[in-house]
Each structure stands twice: as structure tokens, then as C-alpha cells.
C-alpha positions as CSV (number, residue, x, y, z in Angstrom):
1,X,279.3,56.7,138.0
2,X,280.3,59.6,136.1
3,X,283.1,61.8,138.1
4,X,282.4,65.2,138.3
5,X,284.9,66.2,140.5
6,X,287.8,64.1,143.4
7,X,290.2,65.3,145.5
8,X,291.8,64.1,148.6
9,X,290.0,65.0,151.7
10,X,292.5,64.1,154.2
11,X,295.4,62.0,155.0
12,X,295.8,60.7,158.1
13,X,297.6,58.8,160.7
14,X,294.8,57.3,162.3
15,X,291.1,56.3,162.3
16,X,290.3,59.0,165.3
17,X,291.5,61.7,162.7
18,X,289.5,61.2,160.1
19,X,286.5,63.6,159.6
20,X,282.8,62.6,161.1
21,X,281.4,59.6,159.1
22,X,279.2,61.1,156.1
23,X,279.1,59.9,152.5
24,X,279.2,55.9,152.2
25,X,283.3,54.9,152.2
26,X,285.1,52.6,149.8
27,X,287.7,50.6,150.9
28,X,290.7,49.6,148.8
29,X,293.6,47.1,150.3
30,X,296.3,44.9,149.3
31,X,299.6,44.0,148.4
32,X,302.3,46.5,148.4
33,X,302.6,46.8,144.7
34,X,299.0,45.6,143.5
35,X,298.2,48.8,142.0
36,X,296.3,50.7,144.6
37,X,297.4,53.9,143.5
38,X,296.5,53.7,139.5
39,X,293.7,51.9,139.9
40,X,292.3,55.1,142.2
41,X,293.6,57.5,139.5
42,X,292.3,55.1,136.5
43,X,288.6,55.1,138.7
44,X,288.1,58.9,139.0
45,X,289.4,59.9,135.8
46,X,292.9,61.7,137.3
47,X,296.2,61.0,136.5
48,X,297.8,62.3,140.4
49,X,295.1,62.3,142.6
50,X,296.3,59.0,144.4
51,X,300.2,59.2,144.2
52,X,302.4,56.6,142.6
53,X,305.6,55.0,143.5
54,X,307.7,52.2,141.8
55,X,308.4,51.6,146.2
56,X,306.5,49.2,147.5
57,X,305.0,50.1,151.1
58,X,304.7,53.5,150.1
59,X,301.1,54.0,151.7
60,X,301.2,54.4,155.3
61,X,298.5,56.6,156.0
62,X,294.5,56.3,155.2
63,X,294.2,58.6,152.6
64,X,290.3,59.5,152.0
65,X,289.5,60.9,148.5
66,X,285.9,63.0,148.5
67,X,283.7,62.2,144.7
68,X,280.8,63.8,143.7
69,X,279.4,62.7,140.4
70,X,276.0,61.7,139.5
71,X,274.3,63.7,142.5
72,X,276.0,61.7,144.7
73,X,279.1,61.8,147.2
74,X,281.1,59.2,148.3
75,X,284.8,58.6,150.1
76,X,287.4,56.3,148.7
77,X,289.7,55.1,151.1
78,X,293.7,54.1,149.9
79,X,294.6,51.9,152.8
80,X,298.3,50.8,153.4
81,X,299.2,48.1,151.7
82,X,301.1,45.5,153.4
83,X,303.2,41.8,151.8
84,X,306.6,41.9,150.9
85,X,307.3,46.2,151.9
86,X,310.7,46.7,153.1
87,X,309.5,47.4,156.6
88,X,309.9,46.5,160.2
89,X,307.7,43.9,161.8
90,X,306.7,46.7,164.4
91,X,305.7,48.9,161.6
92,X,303.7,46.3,159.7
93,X,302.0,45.7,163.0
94,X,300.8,49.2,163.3
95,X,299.7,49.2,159.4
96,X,297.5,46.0,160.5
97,X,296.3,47.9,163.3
98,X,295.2,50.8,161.9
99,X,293.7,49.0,158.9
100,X,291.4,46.8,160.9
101,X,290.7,49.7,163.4
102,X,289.5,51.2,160.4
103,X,287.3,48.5,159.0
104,X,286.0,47.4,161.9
105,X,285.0,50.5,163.6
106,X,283.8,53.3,160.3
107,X,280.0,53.1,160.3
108,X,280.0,54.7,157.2
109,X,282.2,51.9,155.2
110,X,279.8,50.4,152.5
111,X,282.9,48.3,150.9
112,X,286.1,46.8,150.9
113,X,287.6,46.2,147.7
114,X,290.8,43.7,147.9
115,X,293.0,44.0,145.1
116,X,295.1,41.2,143.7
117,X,297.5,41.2,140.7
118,X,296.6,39.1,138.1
119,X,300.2,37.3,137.9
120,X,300.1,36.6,141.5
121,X,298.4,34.0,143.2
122,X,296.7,34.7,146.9
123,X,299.0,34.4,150.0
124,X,297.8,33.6,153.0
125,X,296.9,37.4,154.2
126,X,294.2,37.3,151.1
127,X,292.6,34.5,152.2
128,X,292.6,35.9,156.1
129,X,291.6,39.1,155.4
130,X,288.6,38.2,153.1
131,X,287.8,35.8,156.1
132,X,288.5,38.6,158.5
133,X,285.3,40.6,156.6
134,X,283.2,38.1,156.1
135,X,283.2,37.3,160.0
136,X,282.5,40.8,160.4
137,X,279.6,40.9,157.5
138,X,281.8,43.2,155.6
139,X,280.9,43.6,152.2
140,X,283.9,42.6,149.9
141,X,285.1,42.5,146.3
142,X,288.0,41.2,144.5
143,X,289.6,43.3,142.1
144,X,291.9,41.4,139.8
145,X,294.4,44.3,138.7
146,X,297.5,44.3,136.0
147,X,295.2,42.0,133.2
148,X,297.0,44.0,130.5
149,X,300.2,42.3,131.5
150,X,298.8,39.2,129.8
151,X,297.5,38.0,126.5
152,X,294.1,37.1,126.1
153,X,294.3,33.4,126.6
154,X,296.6,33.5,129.3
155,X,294.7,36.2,131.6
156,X,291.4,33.9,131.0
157,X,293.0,30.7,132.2
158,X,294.5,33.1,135.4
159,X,291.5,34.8,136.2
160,X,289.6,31.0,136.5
161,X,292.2,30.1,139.0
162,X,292.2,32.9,140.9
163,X,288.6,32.7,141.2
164,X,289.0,29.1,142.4
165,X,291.7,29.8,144.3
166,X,289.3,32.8,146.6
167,X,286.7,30.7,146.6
168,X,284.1,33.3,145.2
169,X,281.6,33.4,142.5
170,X,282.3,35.0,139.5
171,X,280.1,38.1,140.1
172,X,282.5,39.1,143.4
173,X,285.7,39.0,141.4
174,X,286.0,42.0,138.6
175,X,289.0,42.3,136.4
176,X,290.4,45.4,135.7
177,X,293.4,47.4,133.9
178,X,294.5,50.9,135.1
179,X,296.3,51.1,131.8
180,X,293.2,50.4,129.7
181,X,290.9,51.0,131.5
182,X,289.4,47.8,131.0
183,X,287.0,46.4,133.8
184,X,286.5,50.2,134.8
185,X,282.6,50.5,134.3
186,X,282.2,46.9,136.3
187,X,283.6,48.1,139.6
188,X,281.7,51.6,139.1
189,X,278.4,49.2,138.8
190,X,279.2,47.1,141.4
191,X,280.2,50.0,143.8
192,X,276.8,51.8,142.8
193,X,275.3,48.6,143.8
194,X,276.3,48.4,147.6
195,X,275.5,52.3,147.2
196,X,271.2,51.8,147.1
């Protein structure tokens, strides 16, 4: 998809105050640290749309960012991350709240795209989360992230176990680099694909 324009539409506290359901809604989750943030900037062509920090955790709202490109309009929703974010246990609950309020009850959510960094291999939330969807009939991808932080050999032999390690086929797992925007045109594809 080619962006025309993206900007964020709202940030909010909870699912009740987001606007109406309209345009079909990407998901993105994971890890504090994954990459969330430049990954969003990296996929609508902006360097601050989604806001950085070198603080994990940072992301506590749903923050919705309205595209338009191609004739078409869609919502890409930055969900908090969750893992290792210096936190309290009562605030991690209320992220996990709010994030499964959210995908379990937005009629308008087309996709959930679960990001993992390529150095890291997939806790236990991964696996129950991409469990969590499919029970639900969720549509999910797995975005590899970070791939520039390898060399070539080395990021092959990663991405193979990762794949084995999620248990998906290679066509639900797309790598990608915010910083070279390699894998870029993949995710676009596959988003457009849950999009007909």
C-alpha cells in the first residue's frame, strides 16, 4: 500500500473510548522492546508518528493511527506491550485486560500482527497469546523484527527456528527491519490480503 497520508486518530485509555468501528483495524502486540514503535513509523513512511522510547513498557494506551493510501482507509492499532516492563503486577494486569477487551470485542479488527525480535526466542506469553487468537478465529501474523542486527547466515538459521519454534508455516511469519526497511512490502501484501 502506498501511504498517502497517517496520523494518530486517538489515544486512549480504554476500548469504550475509541471512536465507532469503521475502517478495517490492525493489530500490533508484543514484547516491551520488540520494536512496535519503528516498525509503525518504518510501515507508513514517518519518522514520529508512533513515538519511540529506549524505556521498555512505554505504551500503555491503544493508540489508533488513521491511513489512507491507495483509495483505501484503515486503523493501525499500537497496543501495550507487555514481558519484562518495569511495572507492577496490577498494572500488567490492566494492560492484559485492556488488550484482550480490545481483541476480543472490535468488530472491525481484520488482524493481529505479533511481533518478535529476531534475537529472542518465544516466551510463553507468545505461544498463549497466538493460542489465545486462534481459539477466537483471530487472524494472526508473526512479524520477525530487529533482522538487521544479524548477518545473513546467522538471521537465516534464526528465522528457521523461530518458525519452528511458533509452530507456523512459513507464509504467516514475515521478517522485517525498521532500519532497512527490509520485509516492508511483505507485511503491506499480506495486510492487503486480509483487507479483500
Amino acid at each position: 500500500m502506498k501511504v498517502h497520508t497517517a496520523e494518530i486518530e486517538i489515544s486512549a485509555a480504554k476500548v469504550a473510548d475509541l471512536p465507532p468501528p469503521g475502517p478495517p483495524e490492525i493489530a500490533f502486540l508484543g514484547r516491551s522492546n520488540v520494536g512496535k514503535s519503528s516498525l509503525l513509523n518504518r510501515l507508513v513512511g514517518r519518522k514520529r508518528l508512533a513515538r519511540t522510547s529506549s524505556t521498555p513498557g512505554k505504551t500503555r494506551l491503544l493508540h489508533v493511527y488513521r491511513v489512507e493510501g491507495d483509495g483505501r482507509s484503515l486503523r493501525l492499532v499500537d497496543l501495550p506491550g507487555y514481558g519484562w516492563a518495569k511495572v507492577s503486577k496490577a498494572e500488567r494486569r490492566r494492560w492484559r485486560g485492556l488488550v484482550e477487551s480490545y481483541l476480543g470485542t472490535r468488530g472491525s479488527l481484520h488482524l493481529a500482527i505479533l511481533l518478535q525480535d529476531l534475537r529472542r526466542d518465544p516466551s510463553e506469553d507468545e505461544h498463549e497469546l497466538l493460542e489465545w487468537l486462534a481459539q477466537r478465529g483471530i487472524p494472526a501474523l508473526v512479524v520477525i523484527t530487529k533482522t538487521d542486527k544479524l548477518k545473513p547466515m546467522r538471521r537465516k538459521e534464526r528465522l528457521r527456528v523461530l518458525r519452528d519454534a511458533l509452530g507456523l508455516p512459513a507464509a504467516q511469519v514475515i521478517a522485517t527491519s525498521a532500519q532497512t526497511g527490509d520485509g516492508i512490502p511483505d507485511l503491506w501484501r499480506a495486510i492487503a490480503g486480509t483487507l479483500v
